[in-house]
N, C-alpha and C positions, 0 to 999 in steps of 0.2 A: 315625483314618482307616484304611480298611482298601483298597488301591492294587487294580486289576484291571486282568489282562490286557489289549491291546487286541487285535483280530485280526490278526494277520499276514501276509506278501503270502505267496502259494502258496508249498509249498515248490520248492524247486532238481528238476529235471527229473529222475526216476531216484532221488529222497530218498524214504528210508520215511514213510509219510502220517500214521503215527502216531508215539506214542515210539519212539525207537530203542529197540528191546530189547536187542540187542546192548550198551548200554551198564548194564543192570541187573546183569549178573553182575560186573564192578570193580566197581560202586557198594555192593552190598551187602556185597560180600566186602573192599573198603576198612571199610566204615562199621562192619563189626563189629569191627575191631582192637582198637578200645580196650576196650567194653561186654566181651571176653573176657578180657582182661589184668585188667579190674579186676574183675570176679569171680571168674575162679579164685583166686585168691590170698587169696579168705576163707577158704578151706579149709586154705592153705599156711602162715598166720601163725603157726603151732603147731611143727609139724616145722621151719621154717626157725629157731626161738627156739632150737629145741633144737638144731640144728644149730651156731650159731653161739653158744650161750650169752647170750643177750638175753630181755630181759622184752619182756611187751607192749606198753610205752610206746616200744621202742626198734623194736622190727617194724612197729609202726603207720606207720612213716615211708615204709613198701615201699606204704602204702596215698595216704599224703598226697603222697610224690613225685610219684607221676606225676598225678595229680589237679594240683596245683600247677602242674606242667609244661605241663599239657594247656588248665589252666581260663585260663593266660597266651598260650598257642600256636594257641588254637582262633581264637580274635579274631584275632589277626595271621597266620595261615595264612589267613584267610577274608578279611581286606582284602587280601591278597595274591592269592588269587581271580579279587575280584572285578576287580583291576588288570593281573594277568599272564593268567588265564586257568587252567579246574581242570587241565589235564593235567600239565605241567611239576610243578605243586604235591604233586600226587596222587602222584608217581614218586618223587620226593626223599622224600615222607614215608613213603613203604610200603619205602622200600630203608631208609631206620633203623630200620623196627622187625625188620631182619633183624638187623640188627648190632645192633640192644641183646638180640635173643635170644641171637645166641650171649656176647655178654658175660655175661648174666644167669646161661648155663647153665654157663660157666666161672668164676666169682665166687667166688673166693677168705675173701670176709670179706662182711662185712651191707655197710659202707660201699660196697663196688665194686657190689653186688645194691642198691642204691639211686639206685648212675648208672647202672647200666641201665635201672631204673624211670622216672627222670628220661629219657633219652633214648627211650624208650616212651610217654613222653605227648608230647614234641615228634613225635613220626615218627607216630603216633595223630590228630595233630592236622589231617590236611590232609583225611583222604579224604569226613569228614561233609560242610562248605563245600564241597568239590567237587562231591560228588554233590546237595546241591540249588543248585550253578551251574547244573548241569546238566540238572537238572529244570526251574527255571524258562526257560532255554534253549529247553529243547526243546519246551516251552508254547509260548511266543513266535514258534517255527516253527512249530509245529503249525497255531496258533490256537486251541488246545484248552486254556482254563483250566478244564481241572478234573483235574487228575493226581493223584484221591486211589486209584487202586490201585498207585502210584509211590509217594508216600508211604507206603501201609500197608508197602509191601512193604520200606521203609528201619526202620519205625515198629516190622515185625513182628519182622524177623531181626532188630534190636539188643535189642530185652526179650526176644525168645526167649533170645538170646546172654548177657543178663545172666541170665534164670532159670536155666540149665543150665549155666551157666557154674563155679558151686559143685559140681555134680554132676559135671558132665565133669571139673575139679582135681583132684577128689576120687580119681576112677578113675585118669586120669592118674598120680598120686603113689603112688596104691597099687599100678601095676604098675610105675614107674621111679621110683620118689624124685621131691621137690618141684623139682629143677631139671627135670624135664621139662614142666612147664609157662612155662619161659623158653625151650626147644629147638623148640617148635611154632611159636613165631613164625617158625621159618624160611622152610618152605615155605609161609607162609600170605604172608609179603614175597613170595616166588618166584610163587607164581600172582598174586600181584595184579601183580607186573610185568608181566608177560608177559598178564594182559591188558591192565592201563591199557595197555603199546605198543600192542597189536593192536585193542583198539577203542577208545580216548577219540580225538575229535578233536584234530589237532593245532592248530586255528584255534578261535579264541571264534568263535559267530554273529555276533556283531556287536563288531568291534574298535572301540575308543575313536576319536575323530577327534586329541585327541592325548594322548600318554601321562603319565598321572598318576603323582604325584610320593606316593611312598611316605613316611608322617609317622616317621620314625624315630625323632624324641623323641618323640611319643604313646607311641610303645610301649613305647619304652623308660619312661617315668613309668609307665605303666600297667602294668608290669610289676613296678618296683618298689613303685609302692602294695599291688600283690597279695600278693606275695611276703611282704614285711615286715607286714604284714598276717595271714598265713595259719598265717606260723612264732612269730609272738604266742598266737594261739590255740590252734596246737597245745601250747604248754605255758606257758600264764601264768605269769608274776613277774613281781616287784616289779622284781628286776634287769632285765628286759627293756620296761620300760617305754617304753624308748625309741626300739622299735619301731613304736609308736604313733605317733613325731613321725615318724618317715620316712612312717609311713602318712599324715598329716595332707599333709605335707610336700610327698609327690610326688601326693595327688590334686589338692591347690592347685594344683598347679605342671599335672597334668593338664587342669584345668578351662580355664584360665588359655591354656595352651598349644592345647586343642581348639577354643576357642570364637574364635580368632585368624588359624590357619593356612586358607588355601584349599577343602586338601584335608583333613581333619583324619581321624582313626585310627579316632575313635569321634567320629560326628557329634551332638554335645549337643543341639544344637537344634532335629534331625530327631527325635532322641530324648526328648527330653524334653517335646518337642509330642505323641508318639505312648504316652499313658497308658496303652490296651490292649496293647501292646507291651512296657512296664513291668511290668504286671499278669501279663502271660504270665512273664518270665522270675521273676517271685517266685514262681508258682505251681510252676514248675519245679524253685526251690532248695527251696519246702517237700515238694516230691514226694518228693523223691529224698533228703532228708535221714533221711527213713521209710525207703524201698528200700532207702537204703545201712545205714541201722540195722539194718536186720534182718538184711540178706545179711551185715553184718559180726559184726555181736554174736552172733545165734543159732549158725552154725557155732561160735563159740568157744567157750559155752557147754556146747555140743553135746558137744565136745570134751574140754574142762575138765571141767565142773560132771558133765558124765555119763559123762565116760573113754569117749568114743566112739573110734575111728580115722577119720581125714580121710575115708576112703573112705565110711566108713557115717555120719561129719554129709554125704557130699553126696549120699547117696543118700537122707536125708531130706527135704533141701532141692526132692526131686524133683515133689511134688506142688504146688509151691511154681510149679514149670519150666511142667506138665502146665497150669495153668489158666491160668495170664499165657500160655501160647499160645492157648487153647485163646479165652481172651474177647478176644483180640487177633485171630484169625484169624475171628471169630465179626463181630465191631464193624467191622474196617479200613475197608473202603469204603464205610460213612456218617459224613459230617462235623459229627456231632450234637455239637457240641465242650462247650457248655456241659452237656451233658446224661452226656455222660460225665467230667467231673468233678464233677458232683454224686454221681455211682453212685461213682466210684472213692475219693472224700471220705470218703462215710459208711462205706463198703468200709472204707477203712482204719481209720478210727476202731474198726473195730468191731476188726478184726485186735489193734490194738495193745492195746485191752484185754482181750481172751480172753488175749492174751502175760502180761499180770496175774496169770493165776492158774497158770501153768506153772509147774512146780518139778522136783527132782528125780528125785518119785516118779509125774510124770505119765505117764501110759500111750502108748501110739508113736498110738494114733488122734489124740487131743488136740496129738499135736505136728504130725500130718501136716495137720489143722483149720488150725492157725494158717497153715502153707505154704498151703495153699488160699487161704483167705481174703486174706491178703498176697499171693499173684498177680492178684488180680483189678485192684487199683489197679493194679500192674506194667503189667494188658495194657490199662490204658482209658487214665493218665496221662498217661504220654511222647507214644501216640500224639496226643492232641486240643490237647497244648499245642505239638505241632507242626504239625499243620493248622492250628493262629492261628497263630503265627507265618506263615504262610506266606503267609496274606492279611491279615496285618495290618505286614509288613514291605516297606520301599523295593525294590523291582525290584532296583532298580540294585546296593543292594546285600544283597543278600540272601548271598551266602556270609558276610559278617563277621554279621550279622547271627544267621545259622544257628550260626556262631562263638560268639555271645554265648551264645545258648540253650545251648550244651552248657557253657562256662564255668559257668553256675548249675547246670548239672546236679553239674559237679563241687566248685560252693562247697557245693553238698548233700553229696556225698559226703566232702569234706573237713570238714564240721561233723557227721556221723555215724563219721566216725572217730577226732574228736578227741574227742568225747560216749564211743564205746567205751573208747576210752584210758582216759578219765574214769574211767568207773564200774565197771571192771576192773581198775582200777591195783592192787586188789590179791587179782587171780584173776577169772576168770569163773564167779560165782558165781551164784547164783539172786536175790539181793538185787541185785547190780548188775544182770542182767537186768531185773530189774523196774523199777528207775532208769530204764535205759536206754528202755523199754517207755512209759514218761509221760511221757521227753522226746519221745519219737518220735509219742505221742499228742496233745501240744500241741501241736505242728506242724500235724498234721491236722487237728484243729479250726482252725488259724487255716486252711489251704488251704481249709477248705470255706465260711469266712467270706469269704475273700477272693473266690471263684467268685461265690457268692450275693450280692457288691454288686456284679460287676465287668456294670454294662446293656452293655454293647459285646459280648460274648459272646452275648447275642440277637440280631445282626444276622450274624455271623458263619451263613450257611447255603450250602448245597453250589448251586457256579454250574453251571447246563446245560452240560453236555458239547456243544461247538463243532464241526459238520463242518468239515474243512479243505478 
């Protein structure tokens, strides 16, 4: 079931007839918090080891923290959304990512540079759900269901922000040291305050008739299933097996508990009726499981395997930046959704195995090739599995909902950092590149399997733009 707008009564006398623009400059400049936190820090897992004396198995956690943090917060920040409303939400989370900056950039030891990661995906967590609260919002007044240059333009700055993201670290680090990439959080908290006050509304459009009641054990279960869950796979054993039962444990207790309460946290039975909806957020975990493979492994590589400095792996990383904008800003405002995950599928496949024959005496074209070809999924992916989601998810609630999709973005990323760990446990070497490189390649054959059966993808096409 894919839900559509209905028209709306005119807007309020003296209201803008279209989107508020006013609200696109917090929307984007929230939504890119996170997508920058977690890629600079591909560059930084180097210098900060050597910083503090840690291997890579032990840094890898500045990647899974906040991912962890975020892939649990993004859901409950976004049914919180859709129950309080995005501005209150949007202000609490953008004023944490001020104070996990300056904790990050005073961090004593790797452990306290891991609670500020951790509190970087909760305070990360609010502004995405907001901002498409507030999109679909502003549809609803308009009458206007077709806000795909709203979306690209959420769609464009966060894959711009992830591709340059390695290159901007990089510079960063080489002219202050790697805690300057924990100190820019600051004023990036600071302007988003100052405007979420000055232009998010302070009233939803349409307040609840009466106030829903927030599932607190959902989340909490659903938290612990993740959690115990995520810190299993980051480092398998035998000993920890028993992690497993907590995971069995509290999604029982999850299922059990959502399929019972009124209101419930994650609504199973809206969801599990809604298979295109399913289909998008796997598509998302295998997307990005590639993205974050590469944005993580290749820097260290880069790094290791070639004795590069952070500054010159992110200034390779840059043609990598150049094309994930360049077919993002080319693509954004047609909603060819099925059509660009077919191009971005076989895109990737091809990526990952060109990354096959890369070693250490391969020439800087050949490595700039692979950044090319790996931005092209970057700028087709995220955007088209967000345009489904967006007509293929409940009105009502579409921030948890929006929640969910970035949660798979980051079970992606957290299963490509747990894959690096892997196959560099001992060095970033050209043989674990190549490991790394197959895993990331099976992935992509199953994403473009999964496109090519999912029929609900052919009905998905762009609604006429609505006079108001």
């Amino acid at each position: 079931m894919i839900p559509k707008l209905t028209r709306s009564t005119r807007p309020p006398r003296g209201a803008p007839a279209g989107f508020d623009r006013r609200l696109i400059a917090p929307m984007i400049l929230g939504s890119i918090l996170n997508p920058i936190n977690s890629s600079m820090i591909a560059v930084a897992l180097v210098p900060i080891g050597a910083a503090f004396g840690a291997p890579a198995s032990e840094t890898a956690w500045l990647v899974s923290a906040l991912y962890l943090a975020t892939a649990v917060g993004q859901p409950v920040v976004g049914r919180l959304v859709d129950t309080y409303g995005p501005r209150r939400l949007y202000l609490i989370g953008t004023a944490l990512v001020g104070v996990a900056g300056l904790l990050g950039s005073l961090a004593p030891s790797l452990g306290v540079l891991i609670a500020a990661r951790v509190l970087l995906g909760f305070g990360t967590s609010a502004a995405y759900p907001a901002s498409m609260s507030l999109t679909r919002s502003e549809a609803e007044r308009t009458g206007q269901d077709s806000p795909a240059g709203v979306l690209t333009a959420l769609s464009v700055a966060n894959q711009t922000v992830v591709a340059i993201g390695p290159t901007l670290g990089g510079l960063l680090i080489g002219a202050g040291g790697w805690r300057v990439i924990f100190t820019v959080n600051v004023p990036l908290s600071l302007a988003c305050l100052v405007l979420g006050a000055l232009r998010l509304p302070k009233h939803r459009l349409k307040a609840p008739r009466t106030k829903q009641a927030v599932d607190l054990v959902g989340m909490v279960l659903f938290a612990a299933m993740l959690v115990s869950l995520m810190v299993f796979l980051m480092k398998p054993e035998i000993a920890d097996l028993y992690l497993l039962g907590v995971t069995a444990a509290a999604g029982t207790g999850l299922v059990l508990r959502e399929l019972r309460v009124a209101e419930p946290f994650i609504d199973l039975r809206v969801l599990g009726g809604n298979l295109p909806m399913l289909a998008t957020f796997l598509r998302q975990f295998l997307s990005f499981t590639a993205v974050y493979g590469f944005l993580y492994g290749f820097p260290q590589w880069l790094e290791e395997g070639g004795g590069l400095h952070a500054s010159a792996a992110g200034l390779l990383l840059l043609p990598l930046s150049l094309s994930a904008l360049a077919v993002s800003a080319a693509t954004g405002r047609r909603e060819d959704v099925r059509a660009k995950l077919v191009v971005g599928g076989l895109v990737q496949i091809a990526a990952c195995s060109l990354l096959l024959v890369v070693g250490s005496g391969s020439p800087v074209w050949l490595l700039a090739a692979v950044g090319v070809l790996m931005g092209v999924p970057q700028g087709l992916l995220g955007l088209a599995n967000q345009n489904a989601l967006y007509r293929q998810a409940d009105p009502a609630r579409i921030g948890s909902a929006a929640g969910l999709l970035r949660t798979f973005t980051y079970l992606g990323a957290m299963g490509a950092s747990a894959a690096t760990a892997t196959f560099f446990a001992h060095g970033a070497d050209s043989h674990g590149l190549h490991d790394l490189a197959l895993f990331m390649l099976a992935g992509a054959v199953l994403l473009l399997a999964v496109t090519l059966l999912d029929r609900s993808l052919r009905t998905i096409t762009p609604v006429p733009r609505k006079a108001s």
